[in-house]
C-alpha positions as CSV (number, residue, x, y, z in Angstrom):
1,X,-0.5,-3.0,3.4
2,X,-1.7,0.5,3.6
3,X,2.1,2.0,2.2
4,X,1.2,-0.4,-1.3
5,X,-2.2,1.0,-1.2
6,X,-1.1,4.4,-1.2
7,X,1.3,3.6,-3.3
8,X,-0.7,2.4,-6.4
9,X,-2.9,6.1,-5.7
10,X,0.0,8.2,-5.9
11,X,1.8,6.1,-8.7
12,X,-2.3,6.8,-10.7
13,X,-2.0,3.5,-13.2
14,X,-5.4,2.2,-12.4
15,X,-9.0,4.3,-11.2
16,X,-9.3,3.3,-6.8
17,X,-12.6,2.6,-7.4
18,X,-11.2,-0.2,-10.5
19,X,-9.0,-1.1,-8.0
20,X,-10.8,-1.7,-5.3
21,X,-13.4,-3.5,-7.1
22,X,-10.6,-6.3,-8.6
23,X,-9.0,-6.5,-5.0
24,X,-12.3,-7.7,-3.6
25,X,-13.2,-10.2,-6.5
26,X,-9.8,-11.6,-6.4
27,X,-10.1,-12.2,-2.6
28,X,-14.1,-13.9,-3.1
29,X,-12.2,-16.0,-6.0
30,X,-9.5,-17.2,-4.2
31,X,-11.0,-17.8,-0.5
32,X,-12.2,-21.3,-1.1
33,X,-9.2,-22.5,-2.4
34,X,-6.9,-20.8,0.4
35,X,-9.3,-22.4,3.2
36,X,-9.0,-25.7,1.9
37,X,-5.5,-25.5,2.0
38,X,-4.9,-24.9,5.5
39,X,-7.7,-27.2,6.6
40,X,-8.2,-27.9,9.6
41,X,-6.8,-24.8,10.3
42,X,-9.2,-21.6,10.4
43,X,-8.6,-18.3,9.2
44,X,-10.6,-15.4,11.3
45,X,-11.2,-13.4,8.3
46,X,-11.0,-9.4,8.8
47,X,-8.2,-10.0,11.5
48,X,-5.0,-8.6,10.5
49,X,-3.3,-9.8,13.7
50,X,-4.2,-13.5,12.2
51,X,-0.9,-14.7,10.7
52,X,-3.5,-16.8,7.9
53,X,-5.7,-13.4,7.3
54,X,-2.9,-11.2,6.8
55,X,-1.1,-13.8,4.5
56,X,-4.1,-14.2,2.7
57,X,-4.8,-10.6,2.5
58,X,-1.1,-9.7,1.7
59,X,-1.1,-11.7,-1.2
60,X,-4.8,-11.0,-2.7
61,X,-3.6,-7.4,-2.5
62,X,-0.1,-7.8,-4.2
63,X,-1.7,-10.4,-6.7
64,X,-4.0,-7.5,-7.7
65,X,-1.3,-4.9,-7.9
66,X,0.8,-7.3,-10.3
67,X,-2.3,-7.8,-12.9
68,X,-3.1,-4.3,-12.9
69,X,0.4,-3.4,-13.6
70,X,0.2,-5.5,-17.0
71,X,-1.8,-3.6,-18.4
72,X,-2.0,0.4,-16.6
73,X,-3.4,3.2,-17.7
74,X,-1.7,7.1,-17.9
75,X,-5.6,8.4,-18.0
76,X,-8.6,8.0,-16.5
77,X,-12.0,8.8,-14.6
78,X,-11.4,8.5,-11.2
79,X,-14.3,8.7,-7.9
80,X,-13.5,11.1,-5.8
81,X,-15.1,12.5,-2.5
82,X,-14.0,16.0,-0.6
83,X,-15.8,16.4,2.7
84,X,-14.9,19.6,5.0
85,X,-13.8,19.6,8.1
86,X,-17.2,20.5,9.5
87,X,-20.2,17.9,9.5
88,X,-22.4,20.6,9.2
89,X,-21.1,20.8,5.1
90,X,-22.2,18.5,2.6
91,X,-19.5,16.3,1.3
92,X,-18.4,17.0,-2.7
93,X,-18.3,14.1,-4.9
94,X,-17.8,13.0,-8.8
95,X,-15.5,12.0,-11.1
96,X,-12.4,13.6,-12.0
97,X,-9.5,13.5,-14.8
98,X,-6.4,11.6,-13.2
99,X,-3.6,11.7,-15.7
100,X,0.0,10.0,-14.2
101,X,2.9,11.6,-13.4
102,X,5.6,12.1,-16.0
103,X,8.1,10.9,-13.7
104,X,6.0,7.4,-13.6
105,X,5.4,7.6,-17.0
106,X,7.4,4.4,-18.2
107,X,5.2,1.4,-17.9
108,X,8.0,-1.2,-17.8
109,X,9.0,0.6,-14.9
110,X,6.5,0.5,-13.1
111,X,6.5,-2.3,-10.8
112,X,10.4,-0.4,-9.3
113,X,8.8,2.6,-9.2
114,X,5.8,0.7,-6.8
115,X,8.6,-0.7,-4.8
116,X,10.8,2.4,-4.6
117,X,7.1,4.2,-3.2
118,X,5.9,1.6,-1.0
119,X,9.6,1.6,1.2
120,X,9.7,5.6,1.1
121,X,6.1,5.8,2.4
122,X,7.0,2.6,4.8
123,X,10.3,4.8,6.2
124,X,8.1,8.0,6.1
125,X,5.8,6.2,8.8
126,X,8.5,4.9,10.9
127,X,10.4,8.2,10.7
128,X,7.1,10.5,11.0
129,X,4.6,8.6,12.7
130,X,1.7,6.4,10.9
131,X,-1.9,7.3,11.6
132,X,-1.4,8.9,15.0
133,X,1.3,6.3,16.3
134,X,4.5,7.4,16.7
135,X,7.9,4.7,16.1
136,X,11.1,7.3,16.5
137,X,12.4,5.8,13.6
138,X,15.7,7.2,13.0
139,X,16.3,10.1,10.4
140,X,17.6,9.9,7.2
141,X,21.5,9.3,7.3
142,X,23.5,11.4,5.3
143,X,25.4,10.5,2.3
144,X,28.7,8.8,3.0
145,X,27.6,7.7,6.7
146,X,29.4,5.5,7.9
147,X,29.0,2.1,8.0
148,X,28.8,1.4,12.1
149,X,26.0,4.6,11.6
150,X,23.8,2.6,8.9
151,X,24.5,-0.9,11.0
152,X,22.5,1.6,13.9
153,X,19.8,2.9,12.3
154,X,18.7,-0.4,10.9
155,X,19.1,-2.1,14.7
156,X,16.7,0.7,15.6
157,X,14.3,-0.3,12.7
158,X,14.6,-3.8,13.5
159,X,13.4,-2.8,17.0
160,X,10.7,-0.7,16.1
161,X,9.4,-4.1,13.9
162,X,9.9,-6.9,16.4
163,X,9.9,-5.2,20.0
């Protein structure tokens, strides 16, 4: 969840803040309906280790993504907040000019250029580490590795995932 987060910020077609915002109403707008369908069973909202929560989540959250690609922008106002490393500073905040990459440029293209993000910053994190936690994901292979090489390295991802 947090790799398509960060990858709709780096890919800049929508304002975080706009973002944000439409995340959250979609979720209030859809809750009812998605607790009536699993009556009698209960979602423990907030909980991503809740197989109902994070499927609910997952899909508010990709749901968003796909509207907001339908119509993106190239430029706009974004929030942003710089605070130093000492809490002794005052944190900087405003608005600021976000224009999109040229490289991301082509709106039909957008949606493989989310999904081509989202896996390199998901392989980045089990490579590098994610948020302090550290996988020893295996490095990149090099082109023409061989087959028993690549039939490795995804073993050792599938271990990192289900062990």
């Amino acid at each position: 969840m947090r790799s398509s987060y960060d990858a709709v910020d780096q890919l800049d077609f929508i304002p975080r803040q706009s973002f944000e915002a439409n995340f959250w109403k979609l979720r209030q707008s859809e809750l009812e309906g998605y607790n009536y369908l699993y009556d009698p069973l209960k979602m423990r909202q907030g909980d991503l280790t809740d197989p109902l929560y994070f499927d609910f989540i997952s899909f508010s959250q990709y749901a968003t993504i796909s509207r907001e690609m339908q119509h993106p922008a190239k430029v706009f106002e974004e929030y942003y907040e710089a605070c130093p490393a000492s809490d002794d500073d005052p944190c900087e905040s405003g608005m600021k000019v976000v224009r999109r990459q040229p490289q991301y440029d082509d709106d039909l293209q957008l949606p493989q250029y989310f999904f081509n993000t989202t896996g390199d910053l998901i392989y980045k994190g089990l490579r590098d580490g994610f948020r302090g936690e550290v996988f020893d994901g295996p490095p990149a292979a090099p082109a023409g590795a061989s087959l028993q090489q690549l039939a490795g390295d995804v073993q050792q991802l599938l271990s990192i995932m289900v062990d």
